[in-house]
C-alpha positions in Angstrom: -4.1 -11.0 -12.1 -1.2 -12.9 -10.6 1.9 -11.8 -12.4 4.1 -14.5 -13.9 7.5 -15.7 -11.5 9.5 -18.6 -11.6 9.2 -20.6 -8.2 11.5 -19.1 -5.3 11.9 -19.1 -1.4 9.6 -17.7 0.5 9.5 -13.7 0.3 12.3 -12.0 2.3 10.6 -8.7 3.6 13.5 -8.7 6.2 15.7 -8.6 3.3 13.2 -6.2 1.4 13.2 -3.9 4.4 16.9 -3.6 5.0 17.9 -2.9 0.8 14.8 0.1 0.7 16.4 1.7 4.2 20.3 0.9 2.4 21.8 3.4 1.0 21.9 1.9 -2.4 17.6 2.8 -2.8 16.9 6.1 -4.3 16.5 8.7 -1.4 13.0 9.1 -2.3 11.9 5.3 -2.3 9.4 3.9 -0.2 9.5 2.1 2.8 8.2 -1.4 3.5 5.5 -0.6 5.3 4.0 2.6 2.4 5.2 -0.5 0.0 3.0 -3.0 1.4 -0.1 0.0 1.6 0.5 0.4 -2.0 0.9 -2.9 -3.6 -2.5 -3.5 -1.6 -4.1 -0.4 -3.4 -2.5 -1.7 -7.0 -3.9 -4.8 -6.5 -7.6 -3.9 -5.3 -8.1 -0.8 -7.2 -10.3 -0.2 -10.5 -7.9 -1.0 -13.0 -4.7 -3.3 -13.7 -1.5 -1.5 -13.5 1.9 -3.1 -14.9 4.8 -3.6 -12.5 6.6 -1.6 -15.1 4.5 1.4 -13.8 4.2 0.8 -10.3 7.7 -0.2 -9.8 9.1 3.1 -10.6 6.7 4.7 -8.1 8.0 2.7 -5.5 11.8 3.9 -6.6 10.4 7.7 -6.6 11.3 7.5 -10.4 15.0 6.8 -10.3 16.2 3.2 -10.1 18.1 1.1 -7.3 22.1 1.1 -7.2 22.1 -2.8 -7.0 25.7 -4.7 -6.3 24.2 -7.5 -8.8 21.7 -9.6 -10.9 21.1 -11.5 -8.6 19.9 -8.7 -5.9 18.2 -7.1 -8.5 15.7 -10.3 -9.0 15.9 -11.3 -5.1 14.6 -7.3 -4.2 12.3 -7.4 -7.6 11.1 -11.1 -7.1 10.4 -9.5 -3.2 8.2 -7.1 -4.6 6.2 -9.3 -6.8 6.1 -11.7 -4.9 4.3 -10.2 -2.0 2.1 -8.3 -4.6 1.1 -11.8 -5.2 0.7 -12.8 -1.8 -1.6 -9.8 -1.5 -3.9 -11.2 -4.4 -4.3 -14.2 -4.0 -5.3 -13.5 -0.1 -7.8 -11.3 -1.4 -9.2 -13.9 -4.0 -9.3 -16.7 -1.7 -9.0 -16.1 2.1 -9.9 -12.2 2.9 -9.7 -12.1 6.6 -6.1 -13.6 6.4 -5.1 -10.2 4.9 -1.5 -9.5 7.2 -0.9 -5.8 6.4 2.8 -5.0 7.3 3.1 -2.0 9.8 5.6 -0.2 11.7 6.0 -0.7 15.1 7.0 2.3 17.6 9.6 2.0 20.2 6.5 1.5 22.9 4.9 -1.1 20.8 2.3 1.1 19.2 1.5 0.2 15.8 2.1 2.9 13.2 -0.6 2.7 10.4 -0.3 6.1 8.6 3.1 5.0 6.7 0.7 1.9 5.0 -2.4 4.3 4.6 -0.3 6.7 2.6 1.1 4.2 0.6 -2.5 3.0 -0.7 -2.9 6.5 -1.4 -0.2 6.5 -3.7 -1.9 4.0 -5.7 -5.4 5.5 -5.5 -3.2 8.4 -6.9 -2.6 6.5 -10.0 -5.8 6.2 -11.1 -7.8 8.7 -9.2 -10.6 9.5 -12.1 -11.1 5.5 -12.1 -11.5 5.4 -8.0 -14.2 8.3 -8.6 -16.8 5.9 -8.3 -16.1 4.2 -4.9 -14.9 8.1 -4.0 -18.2 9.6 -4.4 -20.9 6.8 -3.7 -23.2 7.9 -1.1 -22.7 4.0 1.4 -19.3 2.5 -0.1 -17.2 5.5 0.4 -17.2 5.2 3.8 -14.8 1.9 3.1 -11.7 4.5 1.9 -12.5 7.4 4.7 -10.6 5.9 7.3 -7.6 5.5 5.3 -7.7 9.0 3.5 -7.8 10.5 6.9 -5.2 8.3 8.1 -2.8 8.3 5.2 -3.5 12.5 4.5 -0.3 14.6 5.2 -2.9 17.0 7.1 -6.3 14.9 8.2 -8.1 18.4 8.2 -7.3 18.0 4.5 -7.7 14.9 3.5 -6.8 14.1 -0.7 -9.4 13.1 -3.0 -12.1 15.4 -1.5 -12.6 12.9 1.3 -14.7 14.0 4.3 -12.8 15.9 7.2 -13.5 13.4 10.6 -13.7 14.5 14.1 -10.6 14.5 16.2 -12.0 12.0 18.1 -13.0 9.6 15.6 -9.2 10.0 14.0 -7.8 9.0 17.7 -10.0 6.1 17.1 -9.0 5.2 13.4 -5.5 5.3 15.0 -6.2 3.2 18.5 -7.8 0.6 16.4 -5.5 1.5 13.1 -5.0 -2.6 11.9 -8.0 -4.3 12.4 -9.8 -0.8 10.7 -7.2 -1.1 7.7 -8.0 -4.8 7.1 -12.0 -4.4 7.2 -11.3 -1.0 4.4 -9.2 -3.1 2.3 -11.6 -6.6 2.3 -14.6 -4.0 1.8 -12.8 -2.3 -1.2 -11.8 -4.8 -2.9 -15.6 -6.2 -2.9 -17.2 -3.4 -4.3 -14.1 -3.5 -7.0 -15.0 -6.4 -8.1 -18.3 -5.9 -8.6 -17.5 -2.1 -10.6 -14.2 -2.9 -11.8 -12.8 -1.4 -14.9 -10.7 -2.3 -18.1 -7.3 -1.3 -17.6 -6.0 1.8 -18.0 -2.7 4.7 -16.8 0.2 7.6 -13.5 3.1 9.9 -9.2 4.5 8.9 -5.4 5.1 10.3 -2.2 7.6 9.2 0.4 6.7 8.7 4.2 9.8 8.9 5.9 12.7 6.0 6.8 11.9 5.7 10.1 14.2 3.8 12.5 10.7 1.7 14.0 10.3 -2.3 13.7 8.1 -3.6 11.2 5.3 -5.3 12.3 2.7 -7.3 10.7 -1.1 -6.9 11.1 
């Protein structure tokens, strides 16, 4: 469900990236590419989550040190507005999906910041993911990105299935166009198993110094 804005300018993630690596975001806030991961996982999981929720797991539970109003709803109407973005791609033109990614100084796209970020949402709900977690075909849609998002993919979270080296060099060589298929696939099955609503914890991947870079 789209949530309610007034009509603005286009979304700023520029502007979004620069005020989460400012000094005036909570220390342990994410960053715009773990944002964009979990926004994606809010919006395609089992059940609806308020923005009163997920906001302050994007802060890391304390709030923004903003100059003014006026930042406030420019970095808040940032956040729902590519939340909205994210939905209504989904809904209506799947493939389209543009995950945001870092970039490395070589050019190589960085896709374990965004996995981890998903994570974070499936870690809002995860007795209400258990059904796409254990199904014998469909969990092989989250896989990737619980090996890719894990802190240690020889661990991954949620009881997800330890991969071969190999096939995690893979999930990494091919990291975007992998993340895009898990996230169309996911949110498919979701709406064919999706729950009432129902209720909440965040990690930070680090500020890293890398470009952004969309999918």
């Amino acid at each position: 469900m789209p949530i309610p804005m007034s009509p603005k300018e286009p979304i700023n993630l520029d502007a979004l990236d620069a005020f989460l690596m400012s000094d005036r975001a909570p220390e342990d806030s994410m960053g715009l590419s773990d944002l964009d991961g979990f926004l994606t996982g809010v919006v395609v999981g089992p059940e609806l989550i308020m923005p009163s929720e997920w906001t302050r797991v994007i802060w890391g539970g304390e709030g923004p040190d903003f100059e003014s109003m006026e930042e406030a709803l420019a970095i808040n109407g940032a956040m729902t507005g590519r939340y909205n973005e994210i939905l209504r791609c989904l809904d209506s033109k799947p493939e389209s999906l543009d995950p945001v990614f870092w970039e490395g100084p070589e050019g190589k796209v960085i896709v374990t910041d965004w996995a981890a970020g998903f994570l974070d949402a499936v870690e809002l709900r995860p007795r209400a993911w258990e059904p796409l977690l254990r199904h014998k075909e469909a969990s092989v849609l989250i896989a990737p990105l619980l090996a890719l998002g894990a802190d240690d993919p020889e661990h991954p979270p949620f009881g997800g299935p330890v991969l071969p080296r190999d096939e995690i060099e893979r999930l990494h060589a091919h990291g975007p166009d992998i993340v895009r298929g898990c996230v169309i696939g996911i949110h498919a099955f979701w709406r064919q198993h999706r729950r009432p609503s129902g209720a909440g914890g965040a990690r930070r991947t680090g500020r890293g110094a890398n470009r952004l870079r969309r999918a």
